[in-house]
C-alpha positions in Angstrom: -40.3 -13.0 -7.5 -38.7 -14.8 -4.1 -41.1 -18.0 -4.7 -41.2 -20.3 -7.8 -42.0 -23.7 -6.6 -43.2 -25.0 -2.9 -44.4 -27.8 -1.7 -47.7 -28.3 0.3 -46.1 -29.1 3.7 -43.4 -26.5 3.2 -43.0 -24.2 6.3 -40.7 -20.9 6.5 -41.0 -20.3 2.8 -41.1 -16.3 2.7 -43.1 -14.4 -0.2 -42.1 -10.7 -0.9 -44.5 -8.6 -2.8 -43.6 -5.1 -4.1 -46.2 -2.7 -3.9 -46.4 -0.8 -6.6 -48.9 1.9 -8.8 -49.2 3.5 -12.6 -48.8 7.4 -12.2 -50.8 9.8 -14.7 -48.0 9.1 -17.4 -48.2 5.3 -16.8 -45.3 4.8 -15.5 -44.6 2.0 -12.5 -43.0 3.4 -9.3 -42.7 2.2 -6.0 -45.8 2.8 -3.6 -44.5 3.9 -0.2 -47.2 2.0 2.2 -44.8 2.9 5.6 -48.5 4.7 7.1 -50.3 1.8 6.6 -51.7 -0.4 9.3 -53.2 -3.2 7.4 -50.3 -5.2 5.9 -52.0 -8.1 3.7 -51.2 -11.0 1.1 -54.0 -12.4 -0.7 -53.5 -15.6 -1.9 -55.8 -17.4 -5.0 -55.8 -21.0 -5.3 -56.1 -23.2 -8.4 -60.3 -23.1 -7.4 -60.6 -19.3 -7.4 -60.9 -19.3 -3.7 -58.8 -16.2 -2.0 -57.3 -16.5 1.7 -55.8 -13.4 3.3 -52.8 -13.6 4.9 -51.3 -10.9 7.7 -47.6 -10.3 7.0 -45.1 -7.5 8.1 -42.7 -4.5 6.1 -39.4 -5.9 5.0 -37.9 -2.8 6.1 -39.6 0.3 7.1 -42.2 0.5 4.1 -40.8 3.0 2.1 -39.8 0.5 -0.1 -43.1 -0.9 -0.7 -42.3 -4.4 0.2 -44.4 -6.9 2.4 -43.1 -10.0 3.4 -44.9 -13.3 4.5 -43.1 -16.4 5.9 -45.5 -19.5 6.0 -45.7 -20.4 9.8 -47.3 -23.6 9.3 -49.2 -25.7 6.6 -52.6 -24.9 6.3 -52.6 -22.7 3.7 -51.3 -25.0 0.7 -52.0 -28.2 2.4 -53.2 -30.4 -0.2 -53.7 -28.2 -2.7 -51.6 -28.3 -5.3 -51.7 -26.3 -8.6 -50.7 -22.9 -9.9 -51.5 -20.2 -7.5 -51.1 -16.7 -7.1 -50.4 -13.9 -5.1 -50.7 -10.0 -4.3 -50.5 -7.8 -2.1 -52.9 -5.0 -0.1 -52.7 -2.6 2.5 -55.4 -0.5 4.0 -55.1 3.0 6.6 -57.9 5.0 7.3 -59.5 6.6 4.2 -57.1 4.4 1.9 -57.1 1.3 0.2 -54.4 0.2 -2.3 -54.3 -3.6 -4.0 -51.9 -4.0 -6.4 -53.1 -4.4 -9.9 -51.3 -7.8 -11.1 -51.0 -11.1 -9.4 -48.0 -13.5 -9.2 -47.6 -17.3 -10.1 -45.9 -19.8 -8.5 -46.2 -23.8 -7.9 -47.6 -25.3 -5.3 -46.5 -29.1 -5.5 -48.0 -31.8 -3.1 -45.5 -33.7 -1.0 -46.6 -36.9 -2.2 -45.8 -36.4 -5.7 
């Protein structure tokens, strides 16, 4: 995971997400998402609430990661807690969230 701890105010911090899916045997591999068009983070705050972020490949998408840099503060802003993340991508007649979301810290500049 590229984010353990952030502050509210932080800007530029970049989350990566892997996307990846259980085959028929149960096994994890890497979910090539390069034909999708819909590129997404989903964030959940410490209230339950979930805010959708756009963000881009980190390569070409054949490696299944999605990368978001925070271009300003509104997301986090005074909300501190233990959040979490995911990723999701959509194309026509497709739809793929991965399963498991991702802690991290969101501290509040004034502590």
């Amino acid at each position: 995971m590229t984010v353990n701890t952030i502050r509210d105010t932080d800007v530029g911090t970049t989350f990566k997400v892997t996307m990846q899916k259980l085959n028929e045997n149960d096994i994890i591999s890497i979910f090539d998402i390069s034909t999708y068009t819909t590129l997404e983070i989903q964030f959940l705050s410490p209230t339950n609430v979930v805010t959708t972020e756009t963000c881009f490949f980190d390569t070409d998408g054949t490696d299944g990661v999605l990368t978001f840099t925070t271009p300003n503060t509104d997301v986090f802003l005074g909300k501190g807690g233990t959040w979490h993340y995911r990723g999701h991508v959509n194309k026509t007649g497709a739809d793929f969230t991965n399963y498991n979301w991702l802690p991290f810290i969101v501290k509040l500049s004034a502590e």
